[in-house]
N, C-alpha and C positions, 0 to 999 in steps of 0.2 A: 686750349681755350678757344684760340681761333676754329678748329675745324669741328667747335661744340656750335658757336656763332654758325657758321657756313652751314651746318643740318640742321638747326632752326630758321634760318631763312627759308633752307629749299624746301622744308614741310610747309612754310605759311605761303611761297609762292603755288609749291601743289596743289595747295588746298584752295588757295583764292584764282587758280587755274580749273578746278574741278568745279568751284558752284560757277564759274566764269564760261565754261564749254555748256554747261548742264543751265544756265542760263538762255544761251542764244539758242542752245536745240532749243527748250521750250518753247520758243517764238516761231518754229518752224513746224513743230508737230500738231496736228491735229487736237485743237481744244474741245474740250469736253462741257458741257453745259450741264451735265447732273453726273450724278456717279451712284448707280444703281447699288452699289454694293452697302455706300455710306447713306442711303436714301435720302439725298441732301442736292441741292442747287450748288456747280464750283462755279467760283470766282471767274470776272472774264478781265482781260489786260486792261489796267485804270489808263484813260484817257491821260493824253501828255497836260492837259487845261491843269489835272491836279499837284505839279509841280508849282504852280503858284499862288496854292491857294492850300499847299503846306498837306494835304491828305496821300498825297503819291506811294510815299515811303511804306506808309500803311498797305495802303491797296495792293502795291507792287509783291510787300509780303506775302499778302493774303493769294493772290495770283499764282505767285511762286508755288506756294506748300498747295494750291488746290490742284495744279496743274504739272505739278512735278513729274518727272517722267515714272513709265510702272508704277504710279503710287501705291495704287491696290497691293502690289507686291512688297514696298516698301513697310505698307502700314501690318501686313499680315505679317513681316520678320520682326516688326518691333514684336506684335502680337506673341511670336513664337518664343522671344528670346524673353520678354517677361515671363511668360511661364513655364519657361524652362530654367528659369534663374533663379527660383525659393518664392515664385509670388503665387499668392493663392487664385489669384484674378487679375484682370486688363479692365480698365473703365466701367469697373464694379461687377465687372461680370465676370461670376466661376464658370471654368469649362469641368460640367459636372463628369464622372468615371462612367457614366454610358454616350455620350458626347454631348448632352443637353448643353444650352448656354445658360444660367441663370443669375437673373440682377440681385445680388447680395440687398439687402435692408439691413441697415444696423444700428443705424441714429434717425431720429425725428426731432424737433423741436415740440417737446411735453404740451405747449402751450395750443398748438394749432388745432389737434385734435378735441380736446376742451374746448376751445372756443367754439369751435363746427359745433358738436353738440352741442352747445348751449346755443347756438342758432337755430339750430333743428328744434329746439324743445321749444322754444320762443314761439316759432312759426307754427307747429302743432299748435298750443296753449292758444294762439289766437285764433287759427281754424275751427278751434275744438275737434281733432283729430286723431284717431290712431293712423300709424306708420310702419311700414313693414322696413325694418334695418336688414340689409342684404348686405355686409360687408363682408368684400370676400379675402380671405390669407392668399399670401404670392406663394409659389415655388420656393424661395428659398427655405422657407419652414415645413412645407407640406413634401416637400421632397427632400428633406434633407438627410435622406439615407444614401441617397447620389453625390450628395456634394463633396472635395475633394477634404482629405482627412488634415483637421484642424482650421477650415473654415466656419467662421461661426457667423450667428445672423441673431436677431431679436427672437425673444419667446414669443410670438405670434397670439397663441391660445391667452398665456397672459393679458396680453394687448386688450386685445379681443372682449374679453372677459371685465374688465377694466373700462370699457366701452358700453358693454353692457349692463353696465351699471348705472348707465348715463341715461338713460332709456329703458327705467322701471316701466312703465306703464304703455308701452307698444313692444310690437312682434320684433323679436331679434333670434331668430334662428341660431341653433349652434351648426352654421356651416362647416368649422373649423372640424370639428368632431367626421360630419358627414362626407370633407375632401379628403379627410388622411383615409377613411375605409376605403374609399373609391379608390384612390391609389396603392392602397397596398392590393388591393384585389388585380388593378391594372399590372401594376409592377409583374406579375404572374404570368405574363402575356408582354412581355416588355414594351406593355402602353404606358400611357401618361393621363393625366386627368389637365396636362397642361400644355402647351406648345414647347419643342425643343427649341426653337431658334427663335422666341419672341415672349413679353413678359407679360402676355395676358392666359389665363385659363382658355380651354379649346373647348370643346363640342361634348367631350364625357362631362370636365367638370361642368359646364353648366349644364347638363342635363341632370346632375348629383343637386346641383341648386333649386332647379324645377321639382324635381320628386319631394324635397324637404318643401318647397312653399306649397305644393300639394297637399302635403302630409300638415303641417304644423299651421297653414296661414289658410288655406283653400277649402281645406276637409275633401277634399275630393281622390278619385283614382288617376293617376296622369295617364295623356293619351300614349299612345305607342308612334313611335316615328320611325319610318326608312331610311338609311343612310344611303347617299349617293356622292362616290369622290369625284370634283370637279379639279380640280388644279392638283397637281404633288409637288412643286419647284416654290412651296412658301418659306418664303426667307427672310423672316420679322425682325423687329426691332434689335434683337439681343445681337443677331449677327453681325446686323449693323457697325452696331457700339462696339463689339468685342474686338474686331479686324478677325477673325479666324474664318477667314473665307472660302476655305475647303470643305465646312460645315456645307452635308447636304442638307436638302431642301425638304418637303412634309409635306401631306396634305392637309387639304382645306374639303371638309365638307360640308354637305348640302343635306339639312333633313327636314322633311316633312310629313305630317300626320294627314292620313287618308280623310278627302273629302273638303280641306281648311283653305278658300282664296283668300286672298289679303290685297287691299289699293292702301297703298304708302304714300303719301302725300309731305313735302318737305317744303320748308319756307319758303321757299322761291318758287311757289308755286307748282313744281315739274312734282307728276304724279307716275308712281310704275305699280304696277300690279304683281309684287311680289316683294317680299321680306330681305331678297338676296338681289344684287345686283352685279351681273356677269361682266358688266364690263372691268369694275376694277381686277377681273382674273385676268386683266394682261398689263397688270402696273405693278410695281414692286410692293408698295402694301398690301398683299392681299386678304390681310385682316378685313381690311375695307370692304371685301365683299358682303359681310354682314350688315344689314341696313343701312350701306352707303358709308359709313364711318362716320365722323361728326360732324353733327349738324346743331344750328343751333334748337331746334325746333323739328320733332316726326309727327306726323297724323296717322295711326294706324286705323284701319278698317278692316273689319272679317266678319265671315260667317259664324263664328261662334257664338255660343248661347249665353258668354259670361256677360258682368258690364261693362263698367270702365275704371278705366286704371291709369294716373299720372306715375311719369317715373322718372325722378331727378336723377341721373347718373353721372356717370365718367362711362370710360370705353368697353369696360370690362361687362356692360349691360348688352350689347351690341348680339353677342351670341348667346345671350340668355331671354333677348325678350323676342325672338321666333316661335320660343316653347311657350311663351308664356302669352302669344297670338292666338292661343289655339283654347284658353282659358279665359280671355275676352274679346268681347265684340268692337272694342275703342281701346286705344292707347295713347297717352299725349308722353312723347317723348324729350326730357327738358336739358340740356345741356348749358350749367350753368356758367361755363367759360366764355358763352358768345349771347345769351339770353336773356334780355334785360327787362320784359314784360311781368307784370304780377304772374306768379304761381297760381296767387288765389283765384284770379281768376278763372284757372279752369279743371276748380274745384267744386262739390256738386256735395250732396249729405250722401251721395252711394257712388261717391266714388274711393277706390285702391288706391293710397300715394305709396308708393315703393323708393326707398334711396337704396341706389346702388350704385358701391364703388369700391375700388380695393384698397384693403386695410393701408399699402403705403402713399397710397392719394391722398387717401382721407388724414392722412396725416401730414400733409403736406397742401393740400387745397385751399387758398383761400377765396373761390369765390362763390362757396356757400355765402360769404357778404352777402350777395345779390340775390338772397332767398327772401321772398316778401308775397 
């Protein structure tokens, strides 16, 4: 019994010896201010003032776990050992059988998406408006021939369709239909219609979204675009989340249709003369490079013959309305997380409102609120 006592003591002295050493190094080693892998801001040593003033213990935690030593390393063997140990996924995200990362959907709250519609139709009714629904399905539906066996995720097309019900009387594309073809055709060629290591659609699938608003909302032929790759080290959101940091990186590319300039103008007044913005190709988001990423408010301007066109979205619009600069002359781009002017106001009898957003935003957004 005694010498059961005496190796329980010297595991609890080892162990309050081991965060004790791995304490003071951390005070020693070079602190980190962001952590490129986590794309997030760490924590910096809390001031000694918050010992009496009762926040210390907090912060000191916070410190600790951001600053720990090799985190990166530590966070990718948790990562390892979860899915090596019966788990389908890490922080929602499958590591799909071609290496894709993708964010599982499984649950919504029924109510939120209901509600949004019934905002949207409110706000149409009083514009007297038709609406172009551009709601797009994530990966985990549209790829779920990748995903790991016995993962499962929402019926999507269901959803979808259930949505569309919500919105008899304006344009709702069946994108759902037009992303699975594009990806099985990609799948052929071992592309994607989606990013591997981030959870928005890439550069095929919204060109698959352009052709369908061509085809079903436009009547028109869409133009032809040249692809040109600017970055290949994109390492988006899913990476992020997942910790599997040996996940290589992707490109990001650049397309444009012969003859289209564009002056992008954004709330703070700074104006660039182009749809893409190169500087965020040397910061970790490189989604970003698509019309600067979120803003609350875009001005777009082009040479194009079409007219004008509002478009309330989320991020997922980002790399679908460069295609869709080339089909008007004006775009008011409305982002309604940070946007708190009338819509209606820069609404016109010829003008395009487009909502776009991805089916698990839209079910989870609440600040269609601030649609007025």
């Amino acid at each position: 019994m005694m010498k059961k006592h005496m190796t329980e003591k010297l595991t609890v002295l080892l162990f309050l010896g081991f965060i004790g050493i791995l304490s003071v190094c951390n005070l020693f080693v070079p602190q980190k201010t962001f952590s490129d892998n986590e794309n997030r801001p760490l924590a910096s040593f809390p001031p000694l003032s918050g010992i009496f003033s009762g926040h210390f213990d907090d912060d000191f935690e916070t410190w600790f776990s951001d600053q720990f030593i090799a985190r990166d390393l530590w966070i990718e063997a948790k990562s390892f050992v979860t899915l090596h140990t019966g788990s389908l996924q890490n922080n929602d995200v499958y590591k799909a059988k071609d290496g894709s990362l993708i964010r599982r959907f499984q649950t919504y709250d029924e109510r939120t998406p209901m509600r949004n519609s019934a905002m949207i139709r409110t706000f149409l009714d009083e514009q007297n408006i038709q609406a172009n629904m551009i709601i797009v399905p994530t990966a985990a539906d549209i790829r779920e021939d990748v995903l790991p066996a016995g993962a499962w995720n929402l019926d999507q097309q269901k959803l979808l369709q259930e949505l569309q019900k919500q919105f008899p009387d304006q344009n709702f594309p069946d994108l759902y239909t037009a992303l699975k073809e594009t990806e099985t055709e990609l799948q052929r060629t071992g592309a994607s219609a989606y990013f591997r290591t981030d959870h928005h659609w890439n550069e095929q699938g919204a060109f698959t979204a352009y052709n369908l608003i061509c085809r079903d909302i436009l009547h028109c032929s869409p133009h032809h675009f040249t692809y040109t790759k600017v970055s290949d080290d994109f390492r988006g959101t899913m990476y992020s989340r997942s910790g599997i940091f040996t996940t290589p990186g992707e490109p990001i590319m650049r397309f444009d249709t012969e003859g289209l300039t564009a002056k992008v103008t954004y709330e703070d007044g700074t104006v660039i003369p182009s749809l893409f913005s190169d500087k965020r190709l040397q910061e970790k988001d490189k989604y970003m490079y698509y019309l600067d990423g979120n803003h609350p408010y875009v001005h777009i301007e082009t040479n194009a013959r079409g007219g004008h066109a509002v478009i309330i979205k989320d991020s997922y619009a980002h790399i679908l309305v460069p295609y869709l600069a080339s089909e008007y002359s004006v775009i008011d781009m409305i982002d309604l997380r940070y946007y708190r002017d009338p819509v209606s106001e820069l609404i016109t009898d010829d003008t395009d409102v487009y909502f776009i957003y991805s089916l698990d935003n839209f079910c989870e957004d609440p600040y269609l609120a601030f649609l007025r």
